[in-house]
C-alpha positions as CSV (number, residue, x, y, z in Angstrom):
1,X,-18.6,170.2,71.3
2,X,-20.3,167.6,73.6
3,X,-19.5,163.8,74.2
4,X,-23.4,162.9,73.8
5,X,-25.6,163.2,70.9
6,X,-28.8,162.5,72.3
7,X,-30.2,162.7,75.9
8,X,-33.5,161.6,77.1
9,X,-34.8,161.6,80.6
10,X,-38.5,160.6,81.4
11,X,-39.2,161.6,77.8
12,X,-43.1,161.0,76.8
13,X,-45.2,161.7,73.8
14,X,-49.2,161.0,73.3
15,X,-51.2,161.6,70.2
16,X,-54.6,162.1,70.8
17,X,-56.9,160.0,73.0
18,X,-54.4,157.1,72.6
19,X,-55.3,154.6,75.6
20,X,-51.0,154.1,75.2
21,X,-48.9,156.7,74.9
22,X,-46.4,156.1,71.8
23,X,-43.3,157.3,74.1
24,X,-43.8,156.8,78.1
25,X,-40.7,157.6,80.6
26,X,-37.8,156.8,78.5
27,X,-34.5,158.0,79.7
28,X,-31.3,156.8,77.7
29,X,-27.8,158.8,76.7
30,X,-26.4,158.1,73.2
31,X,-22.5,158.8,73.4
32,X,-21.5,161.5,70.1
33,X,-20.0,158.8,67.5
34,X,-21.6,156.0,68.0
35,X,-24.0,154.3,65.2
36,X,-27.2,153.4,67.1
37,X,-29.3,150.3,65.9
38,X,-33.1,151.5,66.8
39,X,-35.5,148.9,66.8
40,X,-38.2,147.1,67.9
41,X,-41.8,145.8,66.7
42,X,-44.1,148.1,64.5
43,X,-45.8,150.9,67.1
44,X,-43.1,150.1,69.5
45,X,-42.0,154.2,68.9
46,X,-39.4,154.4,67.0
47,X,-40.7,157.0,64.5
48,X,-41.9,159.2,67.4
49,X,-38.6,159.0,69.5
50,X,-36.9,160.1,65.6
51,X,-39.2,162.5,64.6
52,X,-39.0,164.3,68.5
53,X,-34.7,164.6,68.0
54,X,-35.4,166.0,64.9
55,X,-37.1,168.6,66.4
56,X,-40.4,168.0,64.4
57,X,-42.6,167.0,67.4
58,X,-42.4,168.6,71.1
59,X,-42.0,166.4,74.0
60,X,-45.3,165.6,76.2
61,X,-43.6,164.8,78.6
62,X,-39.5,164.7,79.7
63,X,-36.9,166.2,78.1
64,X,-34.9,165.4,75.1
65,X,-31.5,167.6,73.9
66,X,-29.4,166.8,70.4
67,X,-26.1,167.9,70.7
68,X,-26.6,169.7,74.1
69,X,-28.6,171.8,72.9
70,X,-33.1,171.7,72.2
71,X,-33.3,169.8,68.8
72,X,-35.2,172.6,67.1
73,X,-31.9,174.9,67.9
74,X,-29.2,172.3,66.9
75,X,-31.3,171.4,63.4
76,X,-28.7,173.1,61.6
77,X,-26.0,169.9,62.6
78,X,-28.6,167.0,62.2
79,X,-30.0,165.7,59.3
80,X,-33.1,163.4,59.0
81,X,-34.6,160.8,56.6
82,X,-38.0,159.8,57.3
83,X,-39.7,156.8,56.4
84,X,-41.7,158.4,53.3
85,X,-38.6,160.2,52.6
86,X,-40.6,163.3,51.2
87,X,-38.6,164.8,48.0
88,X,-40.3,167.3,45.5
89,X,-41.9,165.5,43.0
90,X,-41.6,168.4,40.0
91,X,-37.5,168.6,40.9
92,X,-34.9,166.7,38.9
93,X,-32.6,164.8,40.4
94,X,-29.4,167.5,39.7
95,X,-31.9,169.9,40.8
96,X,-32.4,168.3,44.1
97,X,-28.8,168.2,45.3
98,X,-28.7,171.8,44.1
99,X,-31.7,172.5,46.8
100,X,-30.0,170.6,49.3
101,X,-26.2,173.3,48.4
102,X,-28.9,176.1,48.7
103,X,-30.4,175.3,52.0
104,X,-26.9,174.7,53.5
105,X,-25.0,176.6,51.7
106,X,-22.4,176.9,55.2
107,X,-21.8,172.8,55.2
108,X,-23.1,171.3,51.5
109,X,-20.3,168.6,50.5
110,X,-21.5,168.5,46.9
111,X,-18.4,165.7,46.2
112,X,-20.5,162.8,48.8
113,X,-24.2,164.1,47.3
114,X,-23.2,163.3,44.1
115,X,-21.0,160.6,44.3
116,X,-24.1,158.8,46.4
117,X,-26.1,159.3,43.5
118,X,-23.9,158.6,40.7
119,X,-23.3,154.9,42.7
120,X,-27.2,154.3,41.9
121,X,-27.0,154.8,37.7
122,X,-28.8,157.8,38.5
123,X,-29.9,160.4,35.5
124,X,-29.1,164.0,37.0
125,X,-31.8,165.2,34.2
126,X,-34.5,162.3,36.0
127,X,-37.1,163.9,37.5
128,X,-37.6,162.7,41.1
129,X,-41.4,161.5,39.8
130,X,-40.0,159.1,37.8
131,X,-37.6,157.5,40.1
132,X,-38.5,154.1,42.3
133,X,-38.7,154.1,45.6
134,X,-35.3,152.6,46.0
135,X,-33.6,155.4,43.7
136,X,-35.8,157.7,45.7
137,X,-34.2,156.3,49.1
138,X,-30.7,157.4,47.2
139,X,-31.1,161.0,46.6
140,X,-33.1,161.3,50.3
141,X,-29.5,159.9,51.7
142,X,-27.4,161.9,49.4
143,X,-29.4,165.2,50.8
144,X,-28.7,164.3,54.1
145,X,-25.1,163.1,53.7
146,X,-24.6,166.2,51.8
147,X,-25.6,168.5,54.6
148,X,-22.7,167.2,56.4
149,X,-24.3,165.9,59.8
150,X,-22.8,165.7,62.8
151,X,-26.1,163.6,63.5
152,X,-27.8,161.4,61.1
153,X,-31.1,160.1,61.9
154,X,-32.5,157.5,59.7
155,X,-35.8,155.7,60.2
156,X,-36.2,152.6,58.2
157,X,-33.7,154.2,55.5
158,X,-33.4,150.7,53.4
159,X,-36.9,149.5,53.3
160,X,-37.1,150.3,49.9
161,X,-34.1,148.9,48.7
162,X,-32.9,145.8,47.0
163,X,-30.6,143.2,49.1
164,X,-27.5,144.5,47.1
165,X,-28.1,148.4,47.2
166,X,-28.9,148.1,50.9
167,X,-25.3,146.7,51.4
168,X,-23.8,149.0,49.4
169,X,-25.8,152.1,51.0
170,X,-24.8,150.8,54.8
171,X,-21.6,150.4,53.3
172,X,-21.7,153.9,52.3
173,X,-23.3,154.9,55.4
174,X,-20.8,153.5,58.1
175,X,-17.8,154.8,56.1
176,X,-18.9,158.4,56.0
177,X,-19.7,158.1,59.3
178,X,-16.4,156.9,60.3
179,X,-14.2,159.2,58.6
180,X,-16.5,162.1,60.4
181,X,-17.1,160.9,63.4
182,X,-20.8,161.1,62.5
183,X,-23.4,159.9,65.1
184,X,-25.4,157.6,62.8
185,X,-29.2,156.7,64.2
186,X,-30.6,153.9,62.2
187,X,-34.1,152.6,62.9
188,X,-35.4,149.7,61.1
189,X,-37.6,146.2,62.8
190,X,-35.4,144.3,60.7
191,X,-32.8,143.5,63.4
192,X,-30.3,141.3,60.4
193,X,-30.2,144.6,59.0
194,X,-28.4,146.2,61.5
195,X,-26.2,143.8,63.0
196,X,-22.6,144.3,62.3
197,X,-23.1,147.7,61.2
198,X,-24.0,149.2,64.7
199,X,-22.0,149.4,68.2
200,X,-24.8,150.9,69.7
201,X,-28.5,149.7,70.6
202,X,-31.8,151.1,71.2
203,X,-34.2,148.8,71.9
204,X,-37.8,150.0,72.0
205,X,-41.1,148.3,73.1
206,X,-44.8,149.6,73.9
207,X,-43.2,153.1,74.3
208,X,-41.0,152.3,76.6
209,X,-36.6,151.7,76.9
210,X,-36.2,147.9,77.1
211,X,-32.7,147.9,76.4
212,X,-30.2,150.5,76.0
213,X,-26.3,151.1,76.1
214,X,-23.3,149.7,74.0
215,X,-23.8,146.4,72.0
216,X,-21.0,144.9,73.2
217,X,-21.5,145.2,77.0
218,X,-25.4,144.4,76.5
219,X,-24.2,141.0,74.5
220,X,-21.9,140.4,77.7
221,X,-24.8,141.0,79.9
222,X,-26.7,138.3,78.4
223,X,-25.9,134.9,78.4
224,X,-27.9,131.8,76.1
225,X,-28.0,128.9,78.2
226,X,-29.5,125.1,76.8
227,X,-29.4,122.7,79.5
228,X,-32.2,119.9,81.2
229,X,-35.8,121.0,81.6
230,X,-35.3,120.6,85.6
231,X,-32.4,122.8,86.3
232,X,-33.0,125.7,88.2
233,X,-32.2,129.3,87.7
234,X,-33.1,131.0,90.5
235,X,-30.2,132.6,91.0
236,X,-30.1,134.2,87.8
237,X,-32.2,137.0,86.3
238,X,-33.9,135.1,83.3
239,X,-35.9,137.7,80.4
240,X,-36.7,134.2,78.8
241,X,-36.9,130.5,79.5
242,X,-38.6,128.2,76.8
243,X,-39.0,124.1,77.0
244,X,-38.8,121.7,74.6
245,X,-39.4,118.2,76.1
246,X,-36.5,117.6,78.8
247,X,-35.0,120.3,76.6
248,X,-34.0,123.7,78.7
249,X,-33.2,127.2,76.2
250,X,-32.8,130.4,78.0
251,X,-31.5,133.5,77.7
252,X,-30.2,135.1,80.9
253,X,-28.2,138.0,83.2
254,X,-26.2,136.0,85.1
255,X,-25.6,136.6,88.8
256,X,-22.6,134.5,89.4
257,X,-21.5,131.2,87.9
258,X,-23.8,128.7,86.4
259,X,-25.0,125.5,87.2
260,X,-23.2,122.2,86.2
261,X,-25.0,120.3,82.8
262,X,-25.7,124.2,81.4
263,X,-24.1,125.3,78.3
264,X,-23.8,128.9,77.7
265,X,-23.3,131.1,74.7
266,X,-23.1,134.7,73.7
267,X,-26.4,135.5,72.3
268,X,-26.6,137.1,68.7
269,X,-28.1,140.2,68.3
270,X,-31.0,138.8,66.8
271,X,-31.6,136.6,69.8
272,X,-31.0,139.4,72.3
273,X,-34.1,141.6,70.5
274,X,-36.3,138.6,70.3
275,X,-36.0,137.2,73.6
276,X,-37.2,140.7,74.9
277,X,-39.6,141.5,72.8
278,X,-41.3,138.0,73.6
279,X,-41.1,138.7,77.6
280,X,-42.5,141.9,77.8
281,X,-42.3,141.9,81.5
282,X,-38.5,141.2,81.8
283,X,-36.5,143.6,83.5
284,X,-35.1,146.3,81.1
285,X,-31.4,146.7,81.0
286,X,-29.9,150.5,80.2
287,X,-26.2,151.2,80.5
288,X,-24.7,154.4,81.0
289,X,-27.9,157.0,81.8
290,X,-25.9,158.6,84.0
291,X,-26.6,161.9,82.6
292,X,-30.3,161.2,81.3
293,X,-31.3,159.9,84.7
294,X,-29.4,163.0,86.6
């Protein structure tokens, strides 16, 4: 057993002749049980970093381990949902699960594969050509529930889903993972989508770590300040400072107490993401590396 899930030191990854690599020093630790929020804008990485703790892509540069161990040797206790969530066509639905009992016969939980797909209405005789791509998103989920993960990696799971079946599936999700003690992964640009279901972020941009570490602590870290147009902040480290007339909005690390005639606030995640992804040349922030950066 290990207390992380996933470790990445100075991990890189280029395709091609890419002028930008799609990964490029990232170093972060994700602690085993927590459910990770993983986003940022389109091309940001997210599907790489996935794809290389999944063990289907080899590092370019760095290292990355799952489990403690190299992510093609810990495959067995991971399971992975990609984004075209690739199911055979010519199978049935029943027939499916009864792949996913076969290829793990030593872990299988038939009771959560079915019961995620009898939630959906699903025909066990349907043949997975037929389905929509939301129904198709249910029996992907069920597979990798079923396989009884000690990691689940998602990458946009719910993209394909309704408003109501994606809060019922994350519903699902976050239960399962809590009675297991899963390590749950969730990618997705849609940041409303993961708030409240995560206690872990990973935020990604260009290729590189912007913010990393529990959600909680990175909230504290970060304080939303309004205030007049002329006071100063010096003192502070600001990611991002906007004006609106004598109108001051910021959102910033203190360094010690601020100024009189400033109003602060805890940030929402949504306004945490944004205001980074909108300075690009604010300092990143990543909490407990200790073991990535050793």
């Amino acid at each position: 057993m290990t207390d992380t899930a996933i470790e990445a030191a100075e991990l890189g990854r280029r395709f091609g002749r890419r002028r930008r690599p799609a990964l490029d020093g990232c170093s972060f630790r994700l602690p085993a049980g927590s459910v990770c929020a993983l986003t940022g804008p389109n091309g940001a990485g997210k599907s790489t970093l996935l794809a290389l703790a999944a063990g289907l892509l080899r590092p370019g540069e760095g290292s990355i381990t799952v489990l403690g161990r190299p992510p093609a040797a810990a495959r067995e206790r991971l399971a992975y949902v990609a984004q075209k969530k690739p199911l055979h066509p010519q199978l049935t639905v029943a027939g499916t699960l009864r792949l996913g009992r076969d290829l793990n016969p030593r872990r299988w939980d038939a009771r959560t594969a079915e019961r995620i797909v009898a939630e959906g209405d699903l025909d066990p005789d349907a043949k997975i050509r037929s389905l929509s791509g939301g129904q198709r998103t249910r029996v992907a989920l069920a597979l990798a529930l079923g396989k009884s993960p000690e990691l689940l990696l998602l990458d946009e799971p719910m993209a394909d889903l309704d408003p109501l079946a994606r809060h019922q599936l994350t519903a699902a999700l976050m239960a399962d993972a809590a009675e297991r003690g899963t390590t749950v992964v969730m990618s997705s640009h849609v940041v409303a989508e993961l708030e409240g279901a995560c206690d872990h972020l990973l935020l990604l941009g260009a290729g590189r770590v912007r913010l990393a570490g529990p959600l909680d602590d990175l909230l504290s870290a970060h304080t939303l300040v309004t205030g007049r147009a002329d006071t100063p902040l010096d003192a502070h480290t600001v990611v991002e400072s906007r004006t609106t007339g004598r109108q001051l909005t910021a959102l910033v690390r203190p360094a010690g107490p601020l100024g009189d005639g400033l109003r602060a606030d805890r940030p929402s995640l949504e306004e945490l993401v944004l205001a980074h992804l909108r300075a690009p040349e604010a300092p990143p922030l990543l909490l407990d590396t200790r073991k990535a950066a050793a």
